[in-house]
N, C-alpha and C positions, 0 to 999 in steps of 0.2 A: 106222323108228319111226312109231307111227302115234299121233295126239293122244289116243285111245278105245281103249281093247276094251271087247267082250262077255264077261263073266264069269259063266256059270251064267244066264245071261239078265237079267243086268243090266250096268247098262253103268256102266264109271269111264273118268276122265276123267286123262291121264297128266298130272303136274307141269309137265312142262318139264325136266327137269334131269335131265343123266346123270351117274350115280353110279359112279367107279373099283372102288369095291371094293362089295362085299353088308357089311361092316357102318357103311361112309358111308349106305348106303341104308336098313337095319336103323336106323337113326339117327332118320332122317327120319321111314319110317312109323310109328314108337311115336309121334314127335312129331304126326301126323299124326290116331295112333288115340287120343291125351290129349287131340283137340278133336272129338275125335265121329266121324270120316271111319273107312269104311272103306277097307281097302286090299290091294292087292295087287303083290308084286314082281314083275317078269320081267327075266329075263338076256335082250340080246339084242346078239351080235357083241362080246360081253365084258366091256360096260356092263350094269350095271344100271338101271334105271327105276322108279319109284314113279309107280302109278295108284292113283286116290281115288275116293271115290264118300261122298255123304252122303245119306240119305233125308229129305225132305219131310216135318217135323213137326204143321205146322200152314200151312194157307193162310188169308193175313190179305186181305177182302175189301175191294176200297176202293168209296167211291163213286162213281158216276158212271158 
């Protein structure tokens, strides 16, 4: 299990958490895709895993 993949040339960043079944996981990233994040499942050695990824809306400049 690795913390990242590459997805289409972008990169998500995996939760942390392995999931027994695809709809424990299915759970998650609706949960996931109702605060903006995209997402992507992969099955791996029978677990599933949930990778996220958000895009950068705005960058807020500070001073100094």
């Amino acid at each position: 299990m690795t913390n990242y993949r590459i997805v289409n040339g972008r990169k998500f960043i995996w939760d942390g958490k392995t999931y027994d079944s695809k709809e424990a996981v299915e759970q998650a990233v609706s949960r996931y895709q109702s605060e903006g994040f995209e997402t992507e499942i992969v099955e791996e050695e029978g677990k599933f895993l949930a990778y996220t990824r958000r895009a950068v809306k705005a960058v807020v400049a500070q001073p100094g």
